[in-house]
C-alpha positions as CSV (number, residue, x, y, z in Angstrom):
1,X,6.8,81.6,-17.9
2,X,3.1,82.3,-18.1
3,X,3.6,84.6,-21.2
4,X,5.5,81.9,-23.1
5,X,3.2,79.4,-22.7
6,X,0.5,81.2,-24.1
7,X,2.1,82.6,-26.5
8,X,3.0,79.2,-27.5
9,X,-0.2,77.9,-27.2
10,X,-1.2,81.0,-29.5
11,X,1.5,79.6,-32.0
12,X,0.3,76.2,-31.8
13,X,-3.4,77.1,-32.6
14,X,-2.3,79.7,-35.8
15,X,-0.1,77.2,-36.9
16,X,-3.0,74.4,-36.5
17,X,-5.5,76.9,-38.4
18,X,-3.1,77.4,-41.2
19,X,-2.9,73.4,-41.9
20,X,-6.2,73.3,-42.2
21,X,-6.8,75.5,-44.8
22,X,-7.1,73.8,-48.4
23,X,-3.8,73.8,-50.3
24,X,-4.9,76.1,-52.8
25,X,-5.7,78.8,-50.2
26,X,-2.3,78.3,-48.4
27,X,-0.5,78.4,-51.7
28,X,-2.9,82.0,-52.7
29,X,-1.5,83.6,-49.4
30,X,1.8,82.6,-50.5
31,X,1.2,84.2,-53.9
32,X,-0.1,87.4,-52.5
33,X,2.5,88.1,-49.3
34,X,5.4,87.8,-51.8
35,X,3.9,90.2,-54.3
36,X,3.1,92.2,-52.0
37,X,6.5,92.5,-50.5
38,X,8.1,92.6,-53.8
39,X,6.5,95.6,-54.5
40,X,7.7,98.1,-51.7
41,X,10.4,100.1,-52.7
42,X,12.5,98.9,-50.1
43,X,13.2,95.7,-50.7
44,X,14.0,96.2,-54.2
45,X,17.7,95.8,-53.4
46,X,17.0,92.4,-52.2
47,X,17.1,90.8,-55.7
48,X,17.9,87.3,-56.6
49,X,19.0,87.2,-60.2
50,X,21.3,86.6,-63.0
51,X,23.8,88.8,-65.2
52,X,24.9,92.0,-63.4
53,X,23.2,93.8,-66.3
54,X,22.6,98.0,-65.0
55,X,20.0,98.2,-63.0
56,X,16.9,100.1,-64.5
57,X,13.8,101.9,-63.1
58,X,10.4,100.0,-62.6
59,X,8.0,100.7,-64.7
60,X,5.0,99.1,-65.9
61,X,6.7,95.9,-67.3
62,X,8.7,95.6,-64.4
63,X,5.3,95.4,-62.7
64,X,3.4,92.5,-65.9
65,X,7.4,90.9,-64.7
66,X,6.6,90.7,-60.6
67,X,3.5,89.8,-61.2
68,X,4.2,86.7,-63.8
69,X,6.8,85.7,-61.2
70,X,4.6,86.0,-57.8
71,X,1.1,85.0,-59.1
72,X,1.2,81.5,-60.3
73,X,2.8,80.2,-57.5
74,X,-1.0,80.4,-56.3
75,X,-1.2,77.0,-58.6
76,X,2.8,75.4,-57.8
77,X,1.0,72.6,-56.4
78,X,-1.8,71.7,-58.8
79,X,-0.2,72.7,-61.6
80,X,3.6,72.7,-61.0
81,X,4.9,72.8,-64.5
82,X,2.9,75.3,-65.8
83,X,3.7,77.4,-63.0
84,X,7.7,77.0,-63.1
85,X,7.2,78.2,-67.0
86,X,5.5,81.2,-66.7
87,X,7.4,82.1,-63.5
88,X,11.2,81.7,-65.5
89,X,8.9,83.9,-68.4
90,X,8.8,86.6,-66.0
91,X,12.0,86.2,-64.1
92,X,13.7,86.3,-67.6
93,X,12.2,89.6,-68.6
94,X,13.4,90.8,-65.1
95,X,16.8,90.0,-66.3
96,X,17.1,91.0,-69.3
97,X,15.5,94.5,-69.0
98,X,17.6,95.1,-65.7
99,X,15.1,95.3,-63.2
100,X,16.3,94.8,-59.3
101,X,13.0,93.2,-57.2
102,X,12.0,90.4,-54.5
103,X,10.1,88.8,-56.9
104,X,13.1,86.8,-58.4
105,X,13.1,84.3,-55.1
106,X,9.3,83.0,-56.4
107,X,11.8,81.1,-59.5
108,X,13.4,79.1,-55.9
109,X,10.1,78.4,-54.7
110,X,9.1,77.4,-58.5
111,X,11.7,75.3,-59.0
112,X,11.3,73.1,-55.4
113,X,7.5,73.0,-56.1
114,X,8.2,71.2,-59.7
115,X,10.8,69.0,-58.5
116,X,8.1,68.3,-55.1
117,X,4.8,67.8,-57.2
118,X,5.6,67.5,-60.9
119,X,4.8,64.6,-63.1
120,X,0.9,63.1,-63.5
121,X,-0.1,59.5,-62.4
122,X,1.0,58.0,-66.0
123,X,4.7,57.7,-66.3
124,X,5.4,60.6,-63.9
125,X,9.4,60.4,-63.9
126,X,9.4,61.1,-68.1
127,X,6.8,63.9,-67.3
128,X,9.4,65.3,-65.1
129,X,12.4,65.0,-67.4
130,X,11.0,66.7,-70.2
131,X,9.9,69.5,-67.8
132,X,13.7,69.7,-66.6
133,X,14.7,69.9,-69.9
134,X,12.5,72.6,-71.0
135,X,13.2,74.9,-67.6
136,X,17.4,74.2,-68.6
137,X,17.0,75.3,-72.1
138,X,15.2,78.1,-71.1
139,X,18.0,79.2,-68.8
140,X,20.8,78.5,-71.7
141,X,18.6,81.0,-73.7
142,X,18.5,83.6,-70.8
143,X,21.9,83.0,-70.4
144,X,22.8,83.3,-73.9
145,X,20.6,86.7,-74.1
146,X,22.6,88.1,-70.9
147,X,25.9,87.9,-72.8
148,X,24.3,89.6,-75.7
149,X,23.5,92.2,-73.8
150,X,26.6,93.1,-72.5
151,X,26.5,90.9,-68.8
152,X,29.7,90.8,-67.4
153,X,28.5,87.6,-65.2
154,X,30.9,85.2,-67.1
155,X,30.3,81.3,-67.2
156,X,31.3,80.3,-63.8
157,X,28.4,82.8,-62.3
158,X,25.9,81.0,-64.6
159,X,27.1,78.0,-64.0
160,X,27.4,78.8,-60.1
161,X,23.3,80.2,-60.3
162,X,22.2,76.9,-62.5
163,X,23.6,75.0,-59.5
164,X,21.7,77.0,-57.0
165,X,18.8,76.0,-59.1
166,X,19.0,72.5,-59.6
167,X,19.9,72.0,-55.8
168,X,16.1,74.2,-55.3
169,X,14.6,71.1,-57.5
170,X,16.7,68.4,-55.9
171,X,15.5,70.1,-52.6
172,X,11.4,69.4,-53.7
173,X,12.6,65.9,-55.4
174,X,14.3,64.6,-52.3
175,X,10.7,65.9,-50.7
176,X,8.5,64.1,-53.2
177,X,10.5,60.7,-52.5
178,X,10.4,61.4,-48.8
179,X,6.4,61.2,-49.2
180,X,6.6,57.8,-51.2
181,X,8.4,56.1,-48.8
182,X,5.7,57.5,-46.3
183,X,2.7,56.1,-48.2
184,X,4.6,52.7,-48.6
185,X,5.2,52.5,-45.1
186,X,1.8,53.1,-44.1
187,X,0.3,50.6,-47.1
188,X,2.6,48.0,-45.8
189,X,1.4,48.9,-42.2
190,X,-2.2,48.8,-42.7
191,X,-1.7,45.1,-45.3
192,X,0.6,43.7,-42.2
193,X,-1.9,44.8,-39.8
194,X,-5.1,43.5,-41.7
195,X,-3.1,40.0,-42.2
196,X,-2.3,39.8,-38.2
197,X,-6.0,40.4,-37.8
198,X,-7.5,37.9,-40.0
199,X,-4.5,35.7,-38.4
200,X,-6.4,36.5,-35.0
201,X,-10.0,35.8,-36.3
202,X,-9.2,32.5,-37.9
203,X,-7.4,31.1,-34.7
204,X,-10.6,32.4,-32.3
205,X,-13.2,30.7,-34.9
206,X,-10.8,27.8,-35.4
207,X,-10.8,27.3,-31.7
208,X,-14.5,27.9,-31.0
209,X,-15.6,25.9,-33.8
210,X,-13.4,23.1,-33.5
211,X,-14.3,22.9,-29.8
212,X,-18.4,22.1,-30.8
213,X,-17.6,20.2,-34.0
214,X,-15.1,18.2,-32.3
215,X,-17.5,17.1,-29.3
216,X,-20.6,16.6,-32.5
217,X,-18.1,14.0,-33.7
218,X,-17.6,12.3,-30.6
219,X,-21.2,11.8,-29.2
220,X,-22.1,10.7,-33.0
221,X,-19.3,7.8,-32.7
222,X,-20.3,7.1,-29.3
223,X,-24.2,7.1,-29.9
224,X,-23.5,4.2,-32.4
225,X,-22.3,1.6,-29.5
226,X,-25.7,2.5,-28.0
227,X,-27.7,1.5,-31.0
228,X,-29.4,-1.8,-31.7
229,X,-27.1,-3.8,-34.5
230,X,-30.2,-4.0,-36.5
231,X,-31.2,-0.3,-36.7
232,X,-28.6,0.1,-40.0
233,X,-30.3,3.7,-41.2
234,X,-29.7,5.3,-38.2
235,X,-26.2,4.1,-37.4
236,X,-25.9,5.5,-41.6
237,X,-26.8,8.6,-40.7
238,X,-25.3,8.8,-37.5
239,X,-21.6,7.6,-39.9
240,X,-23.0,10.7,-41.8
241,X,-22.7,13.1,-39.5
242,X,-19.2,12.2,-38.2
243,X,-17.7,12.2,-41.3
244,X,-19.2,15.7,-41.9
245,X,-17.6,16.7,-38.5
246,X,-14.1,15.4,-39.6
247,X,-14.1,17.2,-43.1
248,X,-15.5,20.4,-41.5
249,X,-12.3,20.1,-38.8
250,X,-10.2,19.7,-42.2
251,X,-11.3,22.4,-43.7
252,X,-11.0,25.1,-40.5
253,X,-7.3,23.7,-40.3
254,X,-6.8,24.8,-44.0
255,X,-8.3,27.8,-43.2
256,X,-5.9,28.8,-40.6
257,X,-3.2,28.0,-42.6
258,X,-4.6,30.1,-45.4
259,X,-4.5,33.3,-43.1
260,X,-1.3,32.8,-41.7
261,X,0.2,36.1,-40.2
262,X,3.0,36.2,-42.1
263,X,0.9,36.0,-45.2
264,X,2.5,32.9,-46.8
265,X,-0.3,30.6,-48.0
266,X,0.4,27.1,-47.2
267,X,0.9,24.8,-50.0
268,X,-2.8,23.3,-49.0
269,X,-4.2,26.6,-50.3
270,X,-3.2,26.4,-53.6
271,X,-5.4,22.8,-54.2
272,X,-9.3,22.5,-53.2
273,X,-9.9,20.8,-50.1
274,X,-9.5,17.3,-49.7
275,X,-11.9,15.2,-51.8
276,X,-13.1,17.4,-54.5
277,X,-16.5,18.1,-55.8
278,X,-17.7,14.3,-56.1
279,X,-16.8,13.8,-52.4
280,X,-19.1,16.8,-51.5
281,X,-22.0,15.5,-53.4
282,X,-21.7,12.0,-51.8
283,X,-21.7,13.8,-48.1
284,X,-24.5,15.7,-49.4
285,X,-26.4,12.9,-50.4
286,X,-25.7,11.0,-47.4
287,X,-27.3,13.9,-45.6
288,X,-30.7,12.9,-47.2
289,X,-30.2,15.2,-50.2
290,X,-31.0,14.0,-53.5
291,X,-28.1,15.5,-55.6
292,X,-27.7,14.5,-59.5
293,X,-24.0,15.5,-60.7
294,X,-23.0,15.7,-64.1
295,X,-19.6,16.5,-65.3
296,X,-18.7,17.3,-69.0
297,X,-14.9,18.0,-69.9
298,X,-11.7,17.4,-68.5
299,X,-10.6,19.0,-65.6
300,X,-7.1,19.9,-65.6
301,X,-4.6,20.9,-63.3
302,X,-5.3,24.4,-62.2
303,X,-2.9,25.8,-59.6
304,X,-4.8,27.9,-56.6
305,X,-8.0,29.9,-57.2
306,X,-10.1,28.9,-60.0
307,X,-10.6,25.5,-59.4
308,X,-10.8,25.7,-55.3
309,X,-13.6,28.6,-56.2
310,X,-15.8,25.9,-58.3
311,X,-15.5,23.7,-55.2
312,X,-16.9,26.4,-53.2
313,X,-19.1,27.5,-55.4
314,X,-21.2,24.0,-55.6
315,X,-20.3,23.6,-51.9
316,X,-22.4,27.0,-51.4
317,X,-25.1,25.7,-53.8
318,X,-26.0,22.4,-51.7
319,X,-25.8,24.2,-48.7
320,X,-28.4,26.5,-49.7
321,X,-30.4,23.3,-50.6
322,X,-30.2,21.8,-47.5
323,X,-31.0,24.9,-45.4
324,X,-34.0,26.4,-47.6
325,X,-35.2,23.3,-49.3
326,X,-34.1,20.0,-47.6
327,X,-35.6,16.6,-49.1
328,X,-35.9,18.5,-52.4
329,X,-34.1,17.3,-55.8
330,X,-31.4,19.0,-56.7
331,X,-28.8,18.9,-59.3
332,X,-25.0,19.5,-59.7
333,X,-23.7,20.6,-63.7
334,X,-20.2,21.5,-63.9
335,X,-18.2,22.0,-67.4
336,X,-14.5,22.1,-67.7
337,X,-13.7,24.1,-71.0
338,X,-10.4,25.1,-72.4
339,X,-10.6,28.4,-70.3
340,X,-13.3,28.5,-68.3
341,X,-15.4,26.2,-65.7
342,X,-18.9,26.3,-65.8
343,X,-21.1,25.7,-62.4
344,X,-25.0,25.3,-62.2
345,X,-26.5,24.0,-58.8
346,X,-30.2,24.3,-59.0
347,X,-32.6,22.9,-56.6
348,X,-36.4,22.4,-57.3
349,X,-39.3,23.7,-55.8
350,X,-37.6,26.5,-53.3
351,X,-39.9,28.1,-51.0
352,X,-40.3,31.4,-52.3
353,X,-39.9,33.8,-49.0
354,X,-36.9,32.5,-48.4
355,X,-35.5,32.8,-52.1
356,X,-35.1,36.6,-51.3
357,X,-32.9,36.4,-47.7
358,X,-30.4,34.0,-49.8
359,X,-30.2,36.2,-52.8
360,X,-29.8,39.7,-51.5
361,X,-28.7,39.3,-47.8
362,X,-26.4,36.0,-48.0
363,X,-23.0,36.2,-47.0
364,X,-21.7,32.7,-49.1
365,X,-23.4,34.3,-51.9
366,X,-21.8,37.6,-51.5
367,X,-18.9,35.8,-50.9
368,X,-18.7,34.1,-53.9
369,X,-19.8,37.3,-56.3
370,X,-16.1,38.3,-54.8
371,X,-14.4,35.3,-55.2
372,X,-15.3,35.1,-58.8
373,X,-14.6,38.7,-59.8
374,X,-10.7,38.5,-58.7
375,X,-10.4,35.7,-61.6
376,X,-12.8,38.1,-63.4
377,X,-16.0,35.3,-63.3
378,X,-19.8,35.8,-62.7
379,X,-22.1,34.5,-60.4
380,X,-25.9,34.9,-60.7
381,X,-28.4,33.2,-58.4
382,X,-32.0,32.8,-58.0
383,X,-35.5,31.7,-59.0
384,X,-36.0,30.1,-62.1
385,X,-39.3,28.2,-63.7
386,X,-39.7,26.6,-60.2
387,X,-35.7,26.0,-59.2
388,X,-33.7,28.0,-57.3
389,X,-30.3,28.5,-59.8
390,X,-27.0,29.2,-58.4
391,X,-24.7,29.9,-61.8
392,X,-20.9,30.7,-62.4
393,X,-18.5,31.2,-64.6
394,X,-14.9,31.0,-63.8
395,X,-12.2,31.8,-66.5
396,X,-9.1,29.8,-66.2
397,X,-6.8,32.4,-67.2
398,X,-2.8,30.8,-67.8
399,X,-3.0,28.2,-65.5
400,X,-0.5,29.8,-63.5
């Protein structure tokens, strides 16, 4: 019991080491072993082959044949194609000049190594087609120059041995598919996991959030009761900050339904959020920030992205204002063209040590630079003859 253990355990580890050797060192061993054993004398009887032909002595071509036939199978895996050529090369010259050796199983291992690993990135299956029909001809033409030579093998033992073949590359095929299915499983695994967890994250920040905004609201509608009827500024800004508080509860609700698990967005996600860019600017303003907008074009109905990323864009722009430069002029352009939508918040006067944090280490900026990129847009941002700039471009694409 003791001795199988360990000598499992011995198993296990070889078995580990060979894995974890690169490909093209497994696939050299395999080279070398089977040239190695198709050299001994005997297992020359062992032959897989083609034609019955006489059998005659090895010499040195039957040698330049083994070798053509054993060596590039050091490469079936990088380069499958050329390997399966120059191993049928070989194994036809084995067959035609008679010549009984091992080597003839490396046109199996060939033939399930181009079927496994043939065909590059760009339109792999035609790739693979014309490589079949190559590797067939070539065996019509072997076959063809075994009847010449006298082969009494007769059409149903060629047909029976191009059987064997194509069942060799139907073998690595089925492989090949086997390992698609594998990487689509784990894509779709990792995308349904990500989704699940964004899923989480938005219902934990929807919760916590809600929970402070929600009780910001409150004490803000309360405080106004307490307030003397004449004190109209305060009781402004205190009607300020609670409608804030209600749009930022809006928004987190369209956030969650945005990263819903099942990854269907809501039909909320495919408009801006409720109120537009003009609404922002007035809750801006009613904040105490001096905001100019101007709007030049005609905005037209863009379905999802484009238009929801301008909102966020200028909604990224004042907050920037309010945080680093509060009190400070600042102005809102935005131009609807036929394919693109130009933004332009820029705020006057920003200190300059904090025009660096916003710039290089801001997440909404960061943000945004991704945002716009999926529509293929740009986003610049920062100091500019006295104003901090926040710029982007967003194409419109179809519409779509």
């Amino acid at each position: 019991m003791r001795m199988g253990a360990g000598s499992g355990g011995r198993a296990a580890r070889v078995l580990g080491r060979w894995h974890a050797l690169p490909v093209v060192a497994r696939d050299g061993v395999l080279a070398g072993a089977l040239l190695a054993v198709a050299l001994l004398p005997p297992l020359t009887r062992y032959s897989t082959g083609v034609g019955e032909l006489p059998v005659r002595p090895a010499d040195a071509l039957a040698v330049v044949a083994v070798a053509a036939q054993c060596l590039p199978l050091a490469v079936r895996r990088r380069l499958p194609a050329l390997c399966l050529l120059v191993v049928e090369a070989g194994f036809a010259v084995q067959q035609l000049r008679g010549y009984s050796t091992f080597a003839g199983q490396a046109l199996l291992i060939a033939l399930y190594s181009a079927g496994a690993y043939a065909g590059g990135r760009v339109d792999a299956a035609r790739a693979r087609r014309r490589l079949a029909v190559v590797a067939t001809a070539g065996y019509a033409a072997l076959a063809a120059g075994l009847a010449a030579a006298g082969s009494a093998e007769g059409w149903f033992g060629f047909t029976t041995f191009y059987v064997t073949l194509c069942a060799c590359w139907a073998g690595g095929a089925w492989m090949r598919r086997q390992r698609q299915l594998e990487a689509e499983r784990r894509e779709r695994t990792a995308v349904e996991t990500l989704a699940e967890e964004r899923a989480r994250l938005a219902r934990e920040l929807h919760d916590v959030v809600t929970h402070h905004v929600t009780a910001m609201v409150v004490q803000a509608d309360a405080a106004k009761f307490l307030l003397d009827p004449a004190s109209h500024e305060v009781a402004a800004g205190l009607d300020a900050i609670s409608d804030t508080g209600r749009h930022a509860l809006s928004e987190l609700r369209h956030l969650l339904g945005v990263l819903d698990p099942a990854g269907r967005p809501t039909t909320d996600d495919r408009r801006p959020v409720p109120g537009g860019i003009r609404d922002l600017v007035e809750r801006t303003r009613a904040a105490g920030q001096p905001v100019d907008l101007e709007e030049s074009g005609t905005a037209r109905p863009v379905r999802g992205g484009p238009e929801l990323a301008a909102y966020r864009l200028v909604q990224e722009g004042l907050t920037n204002a309010l945080k680093h430069a509060p009190g400070r002029p600042t102005r809102v352009d935005v131009r609807y063209g036929t394919a693109t939508i130009e933004v332009c918040v820029s705020t006057e006067s920003v200190p300059a040590p904090r025009v660096p944090s916003t710039v290089d280490g801001g997440r909404g900026l960061t943000g945004l630079r991704e945002r716009l990129a999926v529509f293929g847009g740009e986003l610049t941002a920062g100091a500019h003859a006295g104003r901090f700039v926040v710029r982007g471009t967003i194409p419109l694409g179809d519409g779509d």
